[in-house]
C-alpha positions in Angstrom: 17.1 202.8 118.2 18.3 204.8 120.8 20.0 202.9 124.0 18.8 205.7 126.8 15.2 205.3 125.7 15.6 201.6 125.6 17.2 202.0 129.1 14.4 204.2 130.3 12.0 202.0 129.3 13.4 198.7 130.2 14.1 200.6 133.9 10.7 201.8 134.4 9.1 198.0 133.9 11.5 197.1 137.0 10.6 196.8 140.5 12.9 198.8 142.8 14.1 194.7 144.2 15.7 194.0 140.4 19.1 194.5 139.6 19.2 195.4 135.9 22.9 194.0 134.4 23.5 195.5 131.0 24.7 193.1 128.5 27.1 195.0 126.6 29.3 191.8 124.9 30.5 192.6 121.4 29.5 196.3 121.7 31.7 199.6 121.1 32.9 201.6 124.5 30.5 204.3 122.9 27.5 202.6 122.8 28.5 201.6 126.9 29.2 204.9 127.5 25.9 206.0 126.1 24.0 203.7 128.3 26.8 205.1 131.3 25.5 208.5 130.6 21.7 207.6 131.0 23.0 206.0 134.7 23.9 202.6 133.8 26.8 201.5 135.9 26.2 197.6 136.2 27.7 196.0 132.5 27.6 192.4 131.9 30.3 190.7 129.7 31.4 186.5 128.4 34.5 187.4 127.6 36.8 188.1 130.3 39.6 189.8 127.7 36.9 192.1 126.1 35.9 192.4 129.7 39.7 193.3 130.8 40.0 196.0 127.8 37.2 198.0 128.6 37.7 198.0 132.2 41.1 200.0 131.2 39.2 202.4 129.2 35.9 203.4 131.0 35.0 205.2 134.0 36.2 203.2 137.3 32.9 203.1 138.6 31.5 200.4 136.9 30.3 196.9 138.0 32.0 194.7 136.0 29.8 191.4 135.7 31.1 188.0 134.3 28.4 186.7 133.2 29.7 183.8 130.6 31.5 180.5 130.9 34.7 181.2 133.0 38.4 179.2 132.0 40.2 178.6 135.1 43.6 179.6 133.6 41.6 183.2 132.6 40.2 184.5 136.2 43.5 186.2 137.2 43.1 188.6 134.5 39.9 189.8 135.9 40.3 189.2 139.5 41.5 192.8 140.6 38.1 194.3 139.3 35.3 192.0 138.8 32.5 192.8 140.5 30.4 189.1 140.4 31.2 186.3 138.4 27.9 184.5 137.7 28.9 181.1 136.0 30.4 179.1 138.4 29.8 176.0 137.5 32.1 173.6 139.3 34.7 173.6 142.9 38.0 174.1 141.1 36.8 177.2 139.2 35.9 178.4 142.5 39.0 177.9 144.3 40.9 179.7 141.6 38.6 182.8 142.3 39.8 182.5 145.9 43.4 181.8 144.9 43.3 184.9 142.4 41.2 187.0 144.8 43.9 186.5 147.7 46.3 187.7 145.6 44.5 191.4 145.2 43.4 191.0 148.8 39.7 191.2 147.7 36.5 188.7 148.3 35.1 188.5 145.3 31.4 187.7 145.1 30.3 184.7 143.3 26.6 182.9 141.6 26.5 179.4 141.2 25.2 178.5 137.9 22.7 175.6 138.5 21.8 174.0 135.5 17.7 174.2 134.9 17.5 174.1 131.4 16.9 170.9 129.3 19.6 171.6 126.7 22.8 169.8 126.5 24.5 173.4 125.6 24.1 175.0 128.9 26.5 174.5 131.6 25.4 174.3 135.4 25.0 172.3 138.3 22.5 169.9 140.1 21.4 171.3 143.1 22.7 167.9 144.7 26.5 168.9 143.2 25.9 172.7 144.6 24.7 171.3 148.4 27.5 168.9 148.3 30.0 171.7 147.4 28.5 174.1 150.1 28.4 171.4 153.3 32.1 170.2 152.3 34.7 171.2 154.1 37.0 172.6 151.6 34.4 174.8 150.3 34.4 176.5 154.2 38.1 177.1 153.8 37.7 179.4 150.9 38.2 183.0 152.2 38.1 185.3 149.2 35.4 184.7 147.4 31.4 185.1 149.0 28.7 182.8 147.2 25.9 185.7 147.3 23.7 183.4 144.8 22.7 181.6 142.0 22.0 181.8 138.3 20.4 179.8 135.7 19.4 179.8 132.3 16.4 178.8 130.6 15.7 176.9 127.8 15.8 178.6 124.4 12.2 177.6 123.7 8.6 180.1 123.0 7.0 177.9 125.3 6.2 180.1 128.2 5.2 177.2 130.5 8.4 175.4 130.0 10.8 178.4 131.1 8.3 179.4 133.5 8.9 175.9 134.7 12.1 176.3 134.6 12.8 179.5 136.4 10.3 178.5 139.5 12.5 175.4 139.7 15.7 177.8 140.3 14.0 179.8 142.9 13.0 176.6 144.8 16.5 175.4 144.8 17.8 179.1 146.0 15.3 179.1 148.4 16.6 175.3 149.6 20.2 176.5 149.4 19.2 179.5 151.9 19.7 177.1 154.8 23.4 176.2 154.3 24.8 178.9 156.2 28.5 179.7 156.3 30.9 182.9 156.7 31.6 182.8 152.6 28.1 183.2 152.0 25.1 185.5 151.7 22.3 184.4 149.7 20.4 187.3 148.2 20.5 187.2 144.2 18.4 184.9 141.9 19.9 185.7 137.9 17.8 184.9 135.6 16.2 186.4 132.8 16.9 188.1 129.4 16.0 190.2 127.3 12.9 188.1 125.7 11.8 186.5 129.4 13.6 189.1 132.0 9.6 189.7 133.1 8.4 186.5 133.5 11.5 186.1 135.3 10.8 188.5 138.0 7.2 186.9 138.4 9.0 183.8 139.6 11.5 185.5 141.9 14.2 186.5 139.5 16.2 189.8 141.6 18.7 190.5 138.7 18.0 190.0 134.7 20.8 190.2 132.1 19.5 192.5 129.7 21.5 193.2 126.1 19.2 193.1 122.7 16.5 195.1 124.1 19.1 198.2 125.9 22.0 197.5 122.4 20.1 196.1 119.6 20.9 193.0 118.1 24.3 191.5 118.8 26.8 191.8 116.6 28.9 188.4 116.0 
């Protein structure tokens, strides 16, 4: 296995529209900076402290992407550098990005996680609860952060039809959510995808895929 041939590969089966986010939880700085040497600068992390460390010890011109469960009392210790944070999954988390953002005079950019699988595991949204948040008038008083899309994960099932299902469903509501309009928002990134559906995901409108097994090899726990 070697992570710039995996890299290559996985980079050549993109269009040029696709965001590729390398999933690098739970892996070494040297297997990062390998894929950072083969041009990888966009590194997705679900631990905001793992996150935090190898911020401090990699190049500074990396995209650091949140792309797990966020804690509330845990965003100030990424909010000077992180790039997007894609699991917002509820109002409060979202107005202690802004709080924690003011306070490094940044806008940090945000996805809504909407929920689209049928598992009880995943966290997310209805795309009633994300409207509701986006018309109200608290969420236009937020200055730091920009909502610049949404992400959603599928269910952990081999049926195709059901994830397809699944990820069509997300771009409908992204596509519904496009009308809201408001200063704190710019609507241009659908998430979704991994490693084992990343392409299916970009049939159905998916612009940036999380990508960590197929670039790392398997995770280690």
């Amino acid at each position: 296995m070697n992570i710039q041939e995996n890299l290559k590969h996985i980079k050549s089966t993109l269009p040029e529209h696709v965001t590729l986010v390398a999933v690098s939880k739970t892996k070494p700085v040297s297997d990062l900076m390998e894929a950072y040497n083969a041009g990888q600068r966009i590194f997705g992390e679900n631990k905001i402290q793992e996150m935090a460390e190898k911020y401090e010890t990699m190049p500074k011109d990396i995209e650091w992407h949140m792309i797990g469960h966020v804690q509330r009392n845990k965003v100030k210790y990424m909010s000077a550098f992180v790039s997007l944070i894609h699991g917002v999954d509820n109002f409060k988390l979202l107005k202690e990005i802004d709080k924690q953002a003011k306070k490094h005079d940044r806008i940090i950019n945000c996805l809504l996680q909407i929920k689209i699988a049928s598992e009880d595991s995943k966290f997310g949204m209805s795309q009633n609860e994300v409207a509701e948040i986006m018309e109200s008038h608290d969420f236009s008083e937020l200055k730091n952060i920009c909502i610049t899309g949404v992400m959603g994960m599928a269910t952990f099932t081999e049926d195709n039809a059901v994830v397809k299902k699944e990820f069509n469903n997300l771009k409908s509501i992204f596509n519904h959510l496009k009308s809201i309009q408001h200063k704190n928002c710019n609507l241009k990134t659908i998430s979704m995808g991994m490693s084992g559906d990343y392409q299916l995901a970009i049939a159905c409108g998916s612009t940036m895929v999380r990508v960590g097994s197929s670039i790392f090899g398997s995770r280690q726990q």
